[in-house]
KOLTORSE-949925 format. One line per 3 residues: number of its first residue (from 1); their letters; for each residue x, y, z of N, C-alpha, C. Coordinates in steps of 0.2 Angstrom, whole numbers. Layout:
BEGIN
NUM = A = X,Y,Z,X,Y,Z,X,Y,Z  ...
//
This chain:
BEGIN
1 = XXX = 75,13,-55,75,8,-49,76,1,-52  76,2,-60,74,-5,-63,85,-9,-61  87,-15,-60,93,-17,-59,97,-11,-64
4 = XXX = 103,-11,-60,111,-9,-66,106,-1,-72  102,0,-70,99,7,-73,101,13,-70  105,16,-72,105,23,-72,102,27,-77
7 = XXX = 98,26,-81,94,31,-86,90,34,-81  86,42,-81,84,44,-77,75,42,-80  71,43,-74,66,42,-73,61,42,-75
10 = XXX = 56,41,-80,49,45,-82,45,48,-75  41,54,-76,38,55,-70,33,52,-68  29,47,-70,24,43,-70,24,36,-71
13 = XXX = 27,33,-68,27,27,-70,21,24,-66  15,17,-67,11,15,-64,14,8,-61  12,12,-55,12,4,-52,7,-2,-52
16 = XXX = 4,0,-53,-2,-4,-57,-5,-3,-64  -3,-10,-67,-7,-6,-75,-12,-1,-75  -12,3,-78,-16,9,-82,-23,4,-87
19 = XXX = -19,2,-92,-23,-2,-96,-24,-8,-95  -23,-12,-91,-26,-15,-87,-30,-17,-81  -29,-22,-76,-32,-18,-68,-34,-14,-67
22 = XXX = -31,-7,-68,-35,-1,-65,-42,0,-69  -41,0,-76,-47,1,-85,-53,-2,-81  -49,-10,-79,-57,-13,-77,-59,-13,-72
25 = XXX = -57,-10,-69,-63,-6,-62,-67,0,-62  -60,2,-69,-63,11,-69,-70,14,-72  -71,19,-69,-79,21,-72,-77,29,-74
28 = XXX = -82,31,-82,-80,36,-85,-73,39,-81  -67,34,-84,-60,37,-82,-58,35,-75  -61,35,-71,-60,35,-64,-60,30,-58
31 = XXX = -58,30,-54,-59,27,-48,-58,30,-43  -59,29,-36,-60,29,-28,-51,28,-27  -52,31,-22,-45,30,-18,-43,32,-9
34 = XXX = -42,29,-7,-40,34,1,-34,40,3  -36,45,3,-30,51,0,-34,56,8  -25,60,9,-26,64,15,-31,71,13
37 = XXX = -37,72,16,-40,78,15,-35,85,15  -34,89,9,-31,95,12,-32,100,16  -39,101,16,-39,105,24,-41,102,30
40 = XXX = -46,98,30,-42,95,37,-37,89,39  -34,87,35,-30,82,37,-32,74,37  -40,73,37,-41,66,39,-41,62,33
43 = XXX = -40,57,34,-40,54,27,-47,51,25  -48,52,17,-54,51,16,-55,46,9  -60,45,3,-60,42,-2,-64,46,-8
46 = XXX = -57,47,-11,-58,52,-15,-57,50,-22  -61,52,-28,-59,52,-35,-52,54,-37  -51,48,-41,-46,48,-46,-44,47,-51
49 = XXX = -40,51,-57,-42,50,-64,-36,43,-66  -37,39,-70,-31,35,-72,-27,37,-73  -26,44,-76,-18,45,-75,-13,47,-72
52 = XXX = -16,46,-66,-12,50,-58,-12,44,-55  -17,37,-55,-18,33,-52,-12,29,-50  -11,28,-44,-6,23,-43,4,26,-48
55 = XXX = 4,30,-49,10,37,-52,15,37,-47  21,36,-49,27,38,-48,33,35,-50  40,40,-51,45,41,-53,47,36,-53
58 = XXX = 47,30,-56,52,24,-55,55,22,-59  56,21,-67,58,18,-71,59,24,-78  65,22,-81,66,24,-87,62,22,-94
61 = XXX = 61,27,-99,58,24,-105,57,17,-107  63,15,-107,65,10,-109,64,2,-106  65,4,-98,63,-1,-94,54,-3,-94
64 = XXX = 52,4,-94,45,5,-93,41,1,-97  45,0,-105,42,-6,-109,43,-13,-105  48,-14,-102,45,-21,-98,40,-26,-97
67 = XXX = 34,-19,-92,30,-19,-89,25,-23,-96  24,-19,-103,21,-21,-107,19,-27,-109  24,-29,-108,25,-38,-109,18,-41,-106
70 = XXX = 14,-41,-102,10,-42,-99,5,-36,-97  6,-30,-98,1,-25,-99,-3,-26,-105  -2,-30,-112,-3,-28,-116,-10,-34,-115
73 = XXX = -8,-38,-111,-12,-44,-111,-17,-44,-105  -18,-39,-101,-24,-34,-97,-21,-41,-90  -18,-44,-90,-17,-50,-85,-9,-54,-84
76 = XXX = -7,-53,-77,1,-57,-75,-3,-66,-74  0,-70,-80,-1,-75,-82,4,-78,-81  10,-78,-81,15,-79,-81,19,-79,-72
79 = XXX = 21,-83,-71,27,-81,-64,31,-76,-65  35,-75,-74,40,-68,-74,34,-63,-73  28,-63,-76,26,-55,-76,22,-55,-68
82 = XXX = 21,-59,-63,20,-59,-57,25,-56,-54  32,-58,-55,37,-57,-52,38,-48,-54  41,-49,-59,37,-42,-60,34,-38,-59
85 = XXX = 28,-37,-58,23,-35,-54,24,-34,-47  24,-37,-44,30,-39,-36,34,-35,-35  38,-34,-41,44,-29,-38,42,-23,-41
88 = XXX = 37,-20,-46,36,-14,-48,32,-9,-42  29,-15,-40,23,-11,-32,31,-12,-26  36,-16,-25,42,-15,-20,46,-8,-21
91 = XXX = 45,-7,-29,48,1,-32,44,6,-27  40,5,-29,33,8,-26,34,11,-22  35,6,-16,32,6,-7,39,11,-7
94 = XXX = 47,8,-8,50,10,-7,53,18,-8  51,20,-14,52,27,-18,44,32,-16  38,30,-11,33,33,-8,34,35,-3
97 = XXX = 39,33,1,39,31,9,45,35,8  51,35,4,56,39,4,56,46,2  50,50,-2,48,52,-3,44,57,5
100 = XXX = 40,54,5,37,54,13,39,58,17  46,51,18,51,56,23,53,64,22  55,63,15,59,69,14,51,78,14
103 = XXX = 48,74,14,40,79,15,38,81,20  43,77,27,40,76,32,44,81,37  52,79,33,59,84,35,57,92,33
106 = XXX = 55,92,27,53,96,25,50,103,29  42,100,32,37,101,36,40,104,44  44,99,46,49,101,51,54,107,51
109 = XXX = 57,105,46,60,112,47,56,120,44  52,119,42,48,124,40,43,128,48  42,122,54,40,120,59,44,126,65
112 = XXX = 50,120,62,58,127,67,58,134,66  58,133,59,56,141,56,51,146,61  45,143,62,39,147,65,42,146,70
115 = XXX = 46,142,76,46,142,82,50,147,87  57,148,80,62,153,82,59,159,80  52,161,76,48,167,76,46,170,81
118 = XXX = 43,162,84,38,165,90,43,169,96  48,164,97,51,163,104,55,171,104  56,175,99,58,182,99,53,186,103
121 = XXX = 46,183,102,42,188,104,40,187,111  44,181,114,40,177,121,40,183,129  44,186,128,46,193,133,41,198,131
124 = XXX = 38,199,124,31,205,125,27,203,126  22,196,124,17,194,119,15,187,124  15,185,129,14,180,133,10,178,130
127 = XXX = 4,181,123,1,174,119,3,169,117  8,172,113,12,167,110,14,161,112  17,160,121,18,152,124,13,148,122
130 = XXX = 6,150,122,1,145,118,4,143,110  4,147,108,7,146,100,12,141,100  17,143,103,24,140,105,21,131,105
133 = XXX = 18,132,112,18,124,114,14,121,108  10,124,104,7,120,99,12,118,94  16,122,91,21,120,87,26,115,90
136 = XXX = 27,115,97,31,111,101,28,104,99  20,102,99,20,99,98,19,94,91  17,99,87,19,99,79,25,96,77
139 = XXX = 30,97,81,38,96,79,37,88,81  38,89,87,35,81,91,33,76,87  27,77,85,20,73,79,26,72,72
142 = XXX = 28,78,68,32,75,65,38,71,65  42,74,71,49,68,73,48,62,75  40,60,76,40,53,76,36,51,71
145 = XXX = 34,53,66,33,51,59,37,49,56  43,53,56,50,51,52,52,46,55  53,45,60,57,39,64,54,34,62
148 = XXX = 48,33,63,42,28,62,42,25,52  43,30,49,43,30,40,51,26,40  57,30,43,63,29,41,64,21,43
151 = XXX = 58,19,52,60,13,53,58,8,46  51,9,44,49,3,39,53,4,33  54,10,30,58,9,24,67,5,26
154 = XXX = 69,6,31,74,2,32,73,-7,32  66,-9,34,65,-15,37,65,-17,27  58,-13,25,57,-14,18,61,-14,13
157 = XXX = 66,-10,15,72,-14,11,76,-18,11  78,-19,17,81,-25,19,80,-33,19  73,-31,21,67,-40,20,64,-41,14
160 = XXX = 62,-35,8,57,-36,2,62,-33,-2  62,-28,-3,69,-25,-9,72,-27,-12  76,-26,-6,84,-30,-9,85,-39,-12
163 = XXX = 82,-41,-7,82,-47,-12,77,-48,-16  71,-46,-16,68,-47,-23,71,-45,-29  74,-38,-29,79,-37,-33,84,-42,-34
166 = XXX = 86,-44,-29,92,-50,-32,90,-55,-37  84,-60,-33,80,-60,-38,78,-61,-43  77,-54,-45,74,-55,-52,81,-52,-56
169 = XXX = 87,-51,-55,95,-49,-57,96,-59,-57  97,-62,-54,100,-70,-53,93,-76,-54  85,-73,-52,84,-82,-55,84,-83,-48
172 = XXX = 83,-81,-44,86,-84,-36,77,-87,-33  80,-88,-27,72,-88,-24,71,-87,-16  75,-81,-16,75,-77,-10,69,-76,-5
175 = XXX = 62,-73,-11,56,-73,-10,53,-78,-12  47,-78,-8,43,-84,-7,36,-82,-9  31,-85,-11,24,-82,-10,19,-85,-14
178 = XXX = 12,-84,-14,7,-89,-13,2,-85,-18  -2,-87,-24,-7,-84,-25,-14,-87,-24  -21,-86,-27,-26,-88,-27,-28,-84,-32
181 = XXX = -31,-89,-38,-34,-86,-44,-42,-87,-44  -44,-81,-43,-52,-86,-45,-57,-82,-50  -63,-84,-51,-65,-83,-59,-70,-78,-57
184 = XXX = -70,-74,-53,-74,-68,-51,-69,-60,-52  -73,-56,-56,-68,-51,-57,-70,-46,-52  -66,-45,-47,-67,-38,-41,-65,-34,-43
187 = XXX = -69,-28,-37,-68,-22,-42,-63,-16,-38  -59,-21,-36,-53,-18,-31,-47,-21,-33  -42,-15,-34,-35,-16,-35,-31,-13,-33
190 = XXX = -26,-19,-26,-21,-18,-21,-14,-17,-25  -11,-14,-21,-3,-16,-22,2,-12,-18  3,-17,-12,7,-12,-6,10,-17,-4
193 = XXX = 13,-15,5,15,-20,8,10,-22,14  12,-25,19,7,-26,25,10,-31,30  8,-31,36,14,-35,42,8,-37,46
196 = XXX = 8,-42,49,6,-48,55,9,-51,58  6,-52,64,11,-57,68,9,-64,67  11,-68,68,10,-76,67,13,-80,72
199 = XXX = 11,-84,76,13,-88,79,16,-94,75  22,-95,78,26,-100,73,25,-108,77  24,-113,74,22,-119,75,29,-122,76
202 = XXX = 36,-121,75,42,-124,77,43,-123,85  43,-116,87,45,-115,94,38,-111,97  35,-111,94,28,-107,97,29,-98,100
205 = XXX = 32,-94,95,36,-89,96,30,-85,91  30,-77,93,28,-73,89,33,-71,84  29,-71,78,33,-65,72,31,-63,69
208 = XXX = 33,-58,67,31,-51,64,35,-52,56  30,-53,51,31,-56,45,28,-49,42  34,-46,37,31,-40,32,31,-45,25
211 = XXX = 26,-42,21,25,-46,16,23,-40,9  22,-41,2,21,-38,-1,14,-42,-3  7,-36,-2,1,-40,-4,-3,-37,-14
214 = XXX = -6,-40,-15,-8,-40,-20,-14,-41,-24  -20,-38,-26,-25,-38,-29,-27,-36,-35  -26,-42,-41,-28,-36,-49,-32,-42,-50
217 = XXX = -36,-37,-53,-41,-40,-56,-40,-42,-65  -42,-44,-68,-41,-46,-75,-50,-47,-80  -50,-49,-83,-54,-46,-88,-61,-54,-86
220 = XXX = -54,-59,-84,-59,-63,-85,-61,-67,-76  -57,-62,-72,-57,-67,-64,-51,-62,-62  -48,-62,-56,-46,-60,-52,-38,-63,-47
223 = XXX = -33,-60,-47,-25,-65,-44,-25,-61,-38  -24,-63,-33,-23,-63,-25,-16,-64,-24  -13,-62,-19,-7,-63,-19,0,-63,-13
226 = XXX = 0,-66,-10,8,-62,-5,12,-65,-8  20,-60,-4,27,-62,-6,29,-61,1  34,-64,2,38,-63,6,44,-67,6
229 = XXX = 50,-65,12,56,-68,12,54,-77,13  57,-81,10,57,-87,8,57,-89,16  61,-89,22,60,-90,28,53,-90,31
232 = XXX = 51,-85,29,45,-84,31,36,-88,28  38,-91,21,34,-94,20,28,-98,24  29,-100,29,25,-105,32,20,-99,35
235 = XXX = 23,-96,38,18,-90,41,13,-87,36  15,-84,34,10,-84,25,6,-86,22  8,-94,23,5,-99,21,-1,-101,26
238 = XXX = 1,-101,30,-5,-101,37,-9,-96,38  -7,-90,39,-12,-83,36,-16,-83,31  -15,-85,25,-19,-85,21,-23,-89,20
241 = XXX = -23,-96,21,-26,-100,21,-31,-100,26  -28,-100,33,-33,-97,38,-38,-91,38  -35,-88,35,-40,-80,33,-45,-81,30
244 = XXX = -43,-85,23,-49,-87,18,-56,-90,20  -52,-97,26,-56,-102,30,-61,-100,36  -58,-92,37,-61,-91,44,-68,-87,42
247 = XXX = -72,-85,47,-77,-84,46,-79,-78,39  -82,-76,36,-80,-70,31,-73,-71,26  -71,-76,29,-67,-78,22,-62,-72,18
250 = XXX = -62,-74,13,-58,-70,8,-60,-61,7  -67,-62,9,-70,-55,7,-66,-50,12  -66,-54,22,-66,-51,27,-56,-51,26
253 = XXX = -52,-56,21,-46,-53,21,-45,-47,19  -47,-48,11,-46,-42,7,-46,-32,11  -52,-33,16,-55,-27,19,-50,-26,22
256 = XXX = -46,-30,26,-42,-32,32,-35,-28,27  -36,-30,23,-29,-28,19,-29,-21,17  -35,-18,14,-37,-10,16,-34,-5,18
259 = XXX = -37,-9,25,-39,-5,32,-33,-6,36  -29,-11,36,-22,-12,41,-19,-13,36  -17,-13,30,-11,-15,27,-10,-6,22
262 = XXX = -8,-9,15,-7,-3,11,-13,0,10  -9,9,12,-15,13,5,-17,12,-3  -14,8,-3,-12,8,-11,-15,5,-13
265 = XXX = -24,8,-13,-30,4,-16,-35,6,-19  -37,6,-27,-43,8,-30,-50,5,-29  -54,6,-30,-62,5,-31,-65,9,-35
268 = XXX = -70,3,-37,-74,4,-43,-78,9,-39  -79,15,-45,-84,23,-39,-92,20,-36  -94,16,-42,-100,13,-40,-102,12,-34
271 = XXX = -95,6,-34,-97,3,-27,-97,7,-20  -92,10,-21,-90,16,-16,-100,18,-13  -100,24,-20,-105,28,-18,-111,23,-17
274 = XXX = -113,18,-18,-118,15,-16,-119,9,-10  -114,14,-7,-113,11,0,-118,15,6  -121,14,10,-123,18,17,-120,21,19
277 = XXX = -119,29,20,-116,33,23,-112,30,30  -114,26,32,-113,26,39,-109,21,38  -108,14,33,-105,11,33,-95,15,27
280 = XXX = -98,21,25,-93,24,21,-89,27,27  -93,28,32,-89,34,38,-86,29,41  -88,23,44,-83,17,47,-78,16,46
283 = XXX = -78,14,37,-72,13,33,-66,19,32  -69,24,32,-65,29,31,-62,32,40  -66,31,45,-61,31,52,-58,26,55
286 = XXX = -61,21,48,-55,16,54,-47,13,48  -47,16,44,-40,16,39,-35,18,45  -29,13,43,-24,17,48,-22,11,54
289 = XXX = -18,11,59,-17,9,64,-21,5,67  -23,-1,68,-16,-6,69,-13,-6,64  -8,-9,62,-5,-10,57,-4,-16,57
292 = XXX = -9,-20,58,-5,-27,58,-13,-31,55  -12,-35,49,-16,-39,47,-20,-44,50  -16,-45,56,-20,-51,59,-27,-47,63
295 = XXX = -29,-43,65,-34,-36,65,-38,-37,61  -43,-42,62,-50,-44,54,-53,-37,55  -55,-36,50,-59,-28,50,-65,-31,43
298 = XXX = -71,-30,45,-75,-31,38,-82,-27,41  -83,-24,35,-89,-19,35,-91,-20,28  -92,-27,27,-100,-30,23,-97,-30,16
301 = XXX = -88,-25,13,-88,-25,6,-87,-35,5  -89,-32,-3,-88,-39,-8,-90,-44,-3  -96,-43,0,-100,-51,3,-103,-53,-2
304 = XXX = -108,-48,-4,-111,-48,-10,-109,-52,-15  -103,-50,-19,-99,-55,-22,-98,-59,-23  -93,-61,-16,-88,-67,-15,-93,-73,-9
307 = XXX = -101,-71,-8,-106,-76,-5,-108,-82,-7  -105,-86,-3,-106,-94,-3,-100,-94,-9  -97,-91,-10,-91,-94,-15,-83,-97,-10
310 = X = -80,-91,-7,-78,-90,-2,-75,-86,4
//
């Protein structure tokens, strides 16, 4: 995925440093994650080892060493190794969600499979119409998953991808985006995307701003982060500042970024398990839908922390 690359893949590339970010949250090897339960379906926060953490097919041997440049220093210090990083979690969203889809086509047609089984038997077996319409509705469930996956991957390429890639190919400044550094090390590491509306100050118009968000923590304090298309800056820039400002602050963004933005988030196992059942149950049923960031969601993470700080 790296520009002008055609060497083929390694199978694990991390989206987030391995030996960095992830190292320092991790405990004996491990961190927390929100992953879909196998047998029932819901989604839950489950242990994970580093070397699966944040994995996938993106980059060749070669390019892989890129990422080093600033792996090796546990910290993006640099605007190149931010940018980079930027666009290794864009690799990311893009080639997971693609992915996805083809998982989901997959499930469907395996779906049609069971349903042209049933419908032979609908003349003996009148149980079966119950069977039938559940599979009807299975089919359903997944044909608007796909539609819904193939809409954002399309948007995601079109507003984030592609020109980031230009981007980092020309020196351009396509994208736009904003960090905050500060000298507490959290014990959460983001790397996805996320969407909000914003009311725009020129015509007083709604817009729906996708952005790429960003949480790595470093050895010594902690980089916060959005991208987005350079048009879009002011929105973002509003957002964020606003968020930070607003009541619960930065702690009540971050959760918001969780909860309605990317899965694509670790936790220190500590934290996790030394939370109140009941406030573990909240976070884990409310992951998910809205999908929109302006949706403040807080259930009391990093107050402890980030108290009277911001």
């Amino acid at each position: 995925m790296y520009p002008d690359c055609e060497n083929a893949s390694i199978r694990r590339s991390h989206a987030i440093s391995r030996a960095g970010s992830l190292s320092i949250i991790a405990e004996a090897g491990h961190v927390v994650r929100p992953a879909i339960h196998a047998r029932t379906g819901n989604v839950q926060i489950q242990r994970i080892g580093l070397r699966q953490a944040s994995t996938f097919p993106g980059f060749c041997r070669i390019h892989e060493l890129e990422f080093g440049r600033f792996e090796n220093t546990k910290a993006c210090e640099t605007e190149d190794a931010w940018i980079l990083q930027l666009f290794r979690t864009a690799c990311w969203e893009l080639r997971t969600v693609t992915d996805g889809i083809g998982t989901l086509n997959r499930m469907r047609a395996a779906y049609n499979s069971r349903v042209d089984e049933s419908l032979k038997g609908l003349l003996r077996l009148d149980g079966l119409r119950a069977r039938s319409r559940n599979l009807d509705d299975q089919q359903r469930l997944l044909t608007e998953s796909i539609a819904r996956l193939a809409k954002h991957r399309a948007r995601f390429a079109r507003e984030i991808f592609a020109p980031l890639k230009r981007d980092l190919i020309d020196g351009g400044c396509r994208m736009r985006g904003l960090t905050l550094v500060i000298d507490i090390v959290l014990p959460l590491c983001l790397a996805g995307s996320g969407a909000f509306t914003w009311l725009t100050l020129g015509n007083g118009r709604k817009r729906n701003v996708l952005a790429l968000l960003q949480v790595l923590p470093t050895v010594t304090g902690t980089r916060i982060g959005m991208l987005a298309p350079a048009a879009t800056y002011d929105c973002i820039a509003g957002y964020f500042i606003q968020s930070v400002n607003h009541t619960g602050g930065l702690a009540t963004m971050l959760q918001t970024w969780m909860t309605h933005g990317t899965e694509q988030w670790f936790l220190k196992p500590s934290v996790w398990s030394t939370l109140p059942q009941a406030t573990r149950s909240a976070i884990e049923g409310a992951l998910g839908p809205p999908y929109d960031l302006a949706e403040v969601c807080d259930h009391g993470l990093f107050a402890d922390i980030l108290s009277g700080r911001f």
